[in-house]
Structures are given as structure tokens and as C-alpha cells.
C-alpha positions in Angstrom: 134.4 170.3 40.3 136.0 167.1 40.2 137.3 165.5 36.4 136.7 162.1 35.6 139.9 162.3 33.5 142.8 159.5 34.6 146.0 161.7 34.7 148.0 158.7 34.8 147.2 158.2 31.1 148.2 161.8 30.4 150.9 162.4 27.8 152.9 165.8 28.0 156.6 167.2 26.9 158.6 167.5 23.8 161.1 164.9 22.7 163.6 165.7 19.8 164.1 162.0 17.9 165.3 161.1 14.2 163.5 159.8 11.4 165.7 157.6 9.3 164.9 157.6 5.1 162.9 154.0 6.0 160.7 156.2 8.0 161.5 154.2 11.2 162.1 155.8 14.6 162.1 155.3 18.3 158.6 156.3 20.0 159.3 157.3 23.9 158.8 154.3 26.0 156.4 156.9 28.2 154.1 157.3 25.6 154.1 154.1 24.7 152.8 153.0 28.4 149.6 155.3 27.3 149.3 154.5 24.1 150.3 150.7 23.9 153.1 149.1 21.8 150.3 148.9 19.2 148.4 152.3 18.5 146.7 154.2 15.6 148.8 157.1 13.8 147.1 159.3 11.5 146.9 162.8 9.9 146.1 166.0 12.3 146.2 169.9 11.7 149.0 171.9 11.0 151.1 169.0 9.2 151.5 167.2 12.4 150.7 163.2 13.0 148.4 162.3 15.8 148.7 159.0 17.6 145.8 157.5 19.5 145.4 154.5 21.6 143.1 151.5 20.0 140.8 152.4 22.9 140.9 155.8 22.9 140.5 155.5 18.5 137.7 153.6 18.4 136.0 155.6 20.4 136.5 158.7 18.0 135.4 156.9 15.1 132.2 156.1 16.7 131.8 159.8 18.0 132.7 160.5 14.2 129.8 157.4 12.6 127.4 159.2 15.2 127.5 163.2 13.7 125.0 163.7 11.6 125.8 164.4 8.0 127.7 167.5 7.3 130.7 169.6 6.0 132.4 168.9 9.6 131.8 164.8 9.3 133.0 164.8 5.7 136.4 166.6 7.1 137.2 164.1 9.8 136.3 161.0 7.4 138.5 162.7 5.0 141.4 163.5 7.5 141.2 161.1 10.1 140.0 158.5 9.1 141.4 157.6 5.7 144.9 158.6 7.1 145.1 156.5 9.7 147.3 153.4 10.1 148.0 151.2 12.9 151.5 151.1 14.0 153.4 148.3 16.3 156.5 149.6 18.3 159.5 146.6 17.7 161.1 144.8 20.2 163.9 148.1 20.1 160.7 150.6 20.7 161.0 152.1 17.2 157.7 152.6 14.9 157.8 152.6 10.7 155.9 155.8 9.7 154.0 154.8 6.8 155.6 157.2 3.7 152.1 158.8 3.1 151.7 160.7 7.0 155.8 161.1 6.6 154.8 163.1 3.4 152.0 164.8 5.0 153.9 165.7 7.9 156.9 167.2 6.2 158.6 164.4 8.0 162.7 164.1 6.8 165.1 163.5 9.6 164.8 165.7 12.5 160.9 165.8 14.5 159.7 166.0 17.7 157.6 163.6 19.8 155.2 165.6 21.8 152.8 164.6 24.3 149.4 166.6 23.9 146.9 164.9 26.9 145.4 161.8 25.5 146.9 162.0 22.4 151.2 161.9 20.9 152.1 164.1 18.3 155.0 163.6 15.6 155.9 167.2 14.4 158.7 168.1 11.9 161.4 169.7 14.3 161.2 173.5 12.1 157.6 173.3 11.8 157.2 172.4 16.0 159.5 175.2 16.5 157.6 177.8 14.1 154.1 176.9 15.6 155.0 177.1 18.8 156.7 180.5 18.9 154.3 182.0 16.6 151.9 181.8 19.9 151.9 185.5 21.1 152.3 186.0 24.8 148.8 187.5 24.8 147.0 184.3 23.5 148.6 182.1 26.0 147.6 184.2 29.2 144.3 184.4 27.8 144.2 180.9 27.8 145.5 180.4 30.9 142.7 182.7 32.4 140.3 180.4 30.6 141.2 177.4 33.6 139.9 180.2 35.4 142.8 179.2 38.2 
């Protein structure tokens, strides 16, 4: 089975980074090759940020304009798409996080940068930590059987 899926534009691994009380801090210049200097940042499950590419973005919300009317529409218009805000990396590679997804996320001074496929994720550094070791051994290897590899 072959993907149609451009690995090159893949995201992955967990970078520790400070937020400063302005809500500015540096984005990884890796991510930013995926994303562009100029990308959307909005809310996500779990008190983490999301980050999508313009392209990638505007190809959600017309995925979203397309469901038909419903309890799982409303969500995502709720969620998504009134949290987000386009963000523009300076000329030193750091991005403002607008105080509303910094207060959503939990987001004071220590987070992580985490690459998740097509998508960067801005976690609170406690709250990265405590989601990803509440994964039980047991769910990941079923998981993994799941690639069927």
C-alpha cells in the first residue's frame, strides 16, 4: 500500500522551550520549515495548542464548512475555529502566544514544542509530562499492533 503522505513535511520530537510573561517564545526552526514563518495556532484537546500551516488550516476549515450540521460541527467551530490566531515567527524565530491559548493552555514559563505529523503542539511542560506517562504500556503496544507491522 503506498501513502500519498510527503514525509518531508512531517513534524516529530519534543522540545523543552520558555514562555516569557509577554507570552513570546522561540518556535524550532524545523517546524517552522513545515509550518512556515507565518502559521495558524489555536486551541486543541487536553489543554494543548495546535499549530497548523495556512495550507494545511484552510483545508480543515473547509473539511469543517462541509460536515453537515451537528453536535461534532458545533464542537470544532467552538474549539478550533474561534481559538485560532495567526502567528508570524520574528526575524529571532520567536512567536507571541496570544494570552487567551496561553490561558487555555496552562501556559506560564516552562512548555514543550512537540511535533505530532502535520501538525506542532505547544504543551505546558507538567501537563506534557503527566499525559504522556499516564499512557499504560498496554495501550501503546496495542497501538503499535494496529500499523499492523
Amino acid at each position: 500500500m503506498q501513502s500519498t503522505v510527503d514525509a518531508s513535511k512531517m513534524m516529530s520530537g519534543e522540545l523543552p522551550y520558555t514562555i516569557d510573561s509577554k507570552g513570546r517564545m522561540s518556535f524550532p526552526q524545523r517546524f517552522r520549515d513545515v509550518l512556515g514563518d507565518r502559521f495558524i495556532l489555536t486551541r486543541g484537546a487536553d489543554h494543548r495548542l495546535v499549530a497548523y500551516s495556512e495550507e494545511s488550516w484552510n483545508s480543515l476549515m473547509l473539511r469543517i464548512s462541509q460536515m453537515r450540521e451537528g453536535r461534532e460541527k458545533e464542537i470544532l467551530k467552538q474549539i478550533y475555529i474561534k481559538g485560532a490566531i495567526p502567528v508570524e515567527a520574528d526575524k529571532l524565530g520567536r512567536i507571541l502566544v496570544p494570552q487567551a491559548l496561553r490561558e487555555y493552555a496552562r501556559l506560564l514559563k516552562d512548555v514543550y514544542v512537540v511535533g505530532a505529523m502535520d501538525t506542532a503542539e505547544i504543551w505546558d511542560k507538567d501537563a506534557y509530562e503527566s499525559f504522556t506517562q499516564s499512557i499504560a504500556p498496554e495501550e501503546l503496544y496495542g497501538a503499535l499492533s494496529a500499523l499492523e507491522i
